[in-house]
One Martini backbone bead per residue (centre of mass of N, CA, C, O) as a GRO file, in nm:
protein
  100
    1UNK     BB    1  -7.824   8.596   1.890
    2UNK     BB    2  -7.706   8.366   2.064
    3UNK     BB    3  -7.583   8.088   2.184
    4UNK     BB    4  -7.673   7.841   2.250
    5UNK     BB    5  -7.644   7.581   2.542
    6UNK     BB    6  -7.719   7.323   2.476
    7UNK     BB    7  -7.766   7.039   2.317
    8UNK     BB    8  -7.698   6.945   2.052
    9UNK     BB    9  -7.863   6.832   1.787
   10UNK     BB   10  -8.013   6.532   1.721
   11UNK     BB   11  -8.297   6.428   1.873
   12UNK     BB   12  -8.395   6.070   2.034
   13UNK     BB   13  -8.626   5.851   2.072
   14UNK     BB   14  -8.559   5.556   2.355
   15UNK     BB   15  -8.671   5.262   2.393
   16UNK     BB   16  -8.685   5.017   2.649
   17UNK     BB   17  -8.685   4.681   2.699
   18UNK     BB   18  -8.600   4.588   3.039
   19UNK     BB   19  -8.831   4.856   3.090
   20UNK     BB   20  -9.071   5.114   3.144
   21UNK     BB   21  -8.919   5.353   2.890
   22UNK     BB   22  -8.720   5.612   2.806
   23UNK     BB   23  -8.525   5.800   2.602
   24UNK     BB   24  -8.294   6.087   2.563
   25UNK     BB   25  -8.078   6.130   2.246
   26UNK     BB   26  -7.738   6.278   2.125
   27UNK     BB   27  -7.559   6.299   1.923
   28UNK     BB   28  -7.220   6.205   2.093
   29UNK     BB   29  -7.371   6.241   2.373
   30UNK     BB   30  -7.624   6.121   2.493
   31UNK     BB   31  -7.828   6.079   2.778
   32UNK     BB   32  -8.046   6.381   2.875
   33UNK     BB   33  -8.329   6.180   2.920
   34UNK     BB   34  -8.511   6.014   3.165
   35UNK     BB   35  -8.791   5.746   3.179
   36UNK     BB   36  -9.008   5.571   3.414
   37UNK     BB   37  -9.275   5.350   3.441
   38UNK     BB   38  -9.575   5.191   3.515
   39UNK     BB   39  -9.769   4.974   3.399
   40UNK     BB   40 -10.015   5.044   3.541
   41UNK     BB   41 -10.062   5.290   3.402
   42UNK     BB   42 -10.290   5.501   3.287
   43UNK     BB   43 -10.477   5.675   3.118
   44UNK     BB   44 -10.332   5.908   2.949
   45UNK     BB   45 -10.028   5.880   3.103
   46UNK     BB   46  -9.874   5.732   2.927
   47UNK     BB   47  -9.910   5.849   2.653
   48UNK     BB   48  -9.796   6.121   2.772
   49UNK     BB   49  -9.512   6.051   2.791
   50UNK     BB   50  -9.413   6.004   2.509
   51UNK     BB   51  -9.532   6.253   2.389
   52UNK     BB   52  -9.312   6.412   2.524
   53UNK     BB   53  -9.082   6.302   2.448
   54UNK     BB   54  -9.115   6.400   2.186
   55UNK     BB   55  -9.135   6.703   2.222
   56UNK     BB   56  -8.812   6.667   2.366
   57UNK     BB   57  -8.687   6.572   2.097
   58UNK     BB   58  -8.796   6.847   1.918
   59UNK     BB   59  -8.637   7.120   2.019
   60UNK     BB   60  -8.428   7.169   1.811
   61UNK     BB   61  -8.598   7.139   1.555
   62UNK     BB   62  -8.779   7.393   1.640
   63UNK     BB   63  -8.549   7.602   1.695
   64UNK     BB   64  -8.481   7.601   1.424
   65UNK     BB   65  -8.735   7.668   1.238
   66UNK     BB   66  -8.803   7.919   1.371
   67UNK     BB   67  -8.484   8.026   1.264
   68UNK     BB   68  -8.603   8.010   0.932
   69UNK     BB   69  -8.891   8.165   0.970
   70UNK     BB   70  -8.721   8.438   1.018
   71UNK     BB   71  -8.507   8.472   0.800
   72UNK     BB   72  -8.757   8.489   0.574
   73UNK     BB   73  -8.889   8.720   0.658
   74UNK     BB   74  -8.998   8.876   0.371
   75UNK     BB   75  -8.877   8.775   0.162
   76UNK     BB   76  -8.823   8.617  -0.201
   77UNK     BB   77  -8.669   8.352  -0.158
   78UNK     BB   78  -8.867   8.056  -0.231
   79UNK     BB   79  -8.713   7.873  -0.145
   80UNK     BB   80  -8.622   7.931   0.148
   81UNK     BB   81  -8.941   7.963   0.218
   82UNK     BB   82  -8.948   7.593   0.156
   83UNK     BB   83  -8.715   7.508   0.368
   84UNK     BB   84  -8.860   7.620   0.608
   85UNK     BB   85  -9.118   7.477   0.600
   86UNK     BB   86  -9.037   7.210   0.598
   87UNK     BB   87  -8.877   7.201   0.863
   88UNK     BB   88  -9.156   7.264   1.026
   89UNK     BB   89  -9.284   6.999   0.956
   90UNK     BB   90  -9.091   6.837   1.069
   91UNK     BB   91  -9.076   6.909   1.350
   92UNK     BB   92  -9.383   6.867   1.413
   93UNK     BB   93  -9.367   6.568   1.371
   94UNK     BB   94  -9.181   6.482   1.555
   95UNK     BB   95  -9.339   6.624   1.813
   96UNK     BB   96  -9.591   6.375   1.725
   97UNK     BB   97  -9.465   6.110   1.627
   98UNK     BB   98  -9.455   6.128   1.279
   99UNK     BB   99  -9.201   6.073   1.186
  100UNK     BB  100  -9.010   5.919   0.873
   0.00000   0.00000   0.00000
């Protein structure tokens, strides 16, 4: 597989205090990714605007995990396929907005 084109991870969604929005930023590089939206958006769309910034600031996490979960494919080295898991659910819940 070639080498990633975009910016290496880890990204982080940051909200905004002086207005309503928030950003996808890199660390080292600053933000990739910004949306501002009204205060009166209606439901489910406001719910889902953050959401989706979850699910786009854990891109990086979810293909590491997934090339985790590809080179342990068929292991039997318990540790990396542990390790592997591990990784899969930390970046699924990064995506889901529910990281630690």
């Amino acid at each position: 597989m070639s080498e990633p084109k975009f910016t290496p991870g880890p990204w982080h969604v940051t909200r905004y205090s002086n207005y309503i929005g928030f950003s996808i930023f890199a660390e080292l590089r600053g933000c990739i990714a910004e949306r501002w939206y009204d205060s009166k958006q209606d439901e489910p769309y406001a719910s889902q605007l953050v959401a989706n910034a979850h699910l786009i600031a854990a891109a990086p996490d979810l293909l590491a995990a997934c090339f985790g979960m590809l080179a342990t494919w068929g292991s039997q080295d318990e540790d990396a396929i542990i390790a592997a898991r591990d990784a899969a659910r930390a970046a699924v819940e990064k995506a889901m907005g529910e990281a630690k």
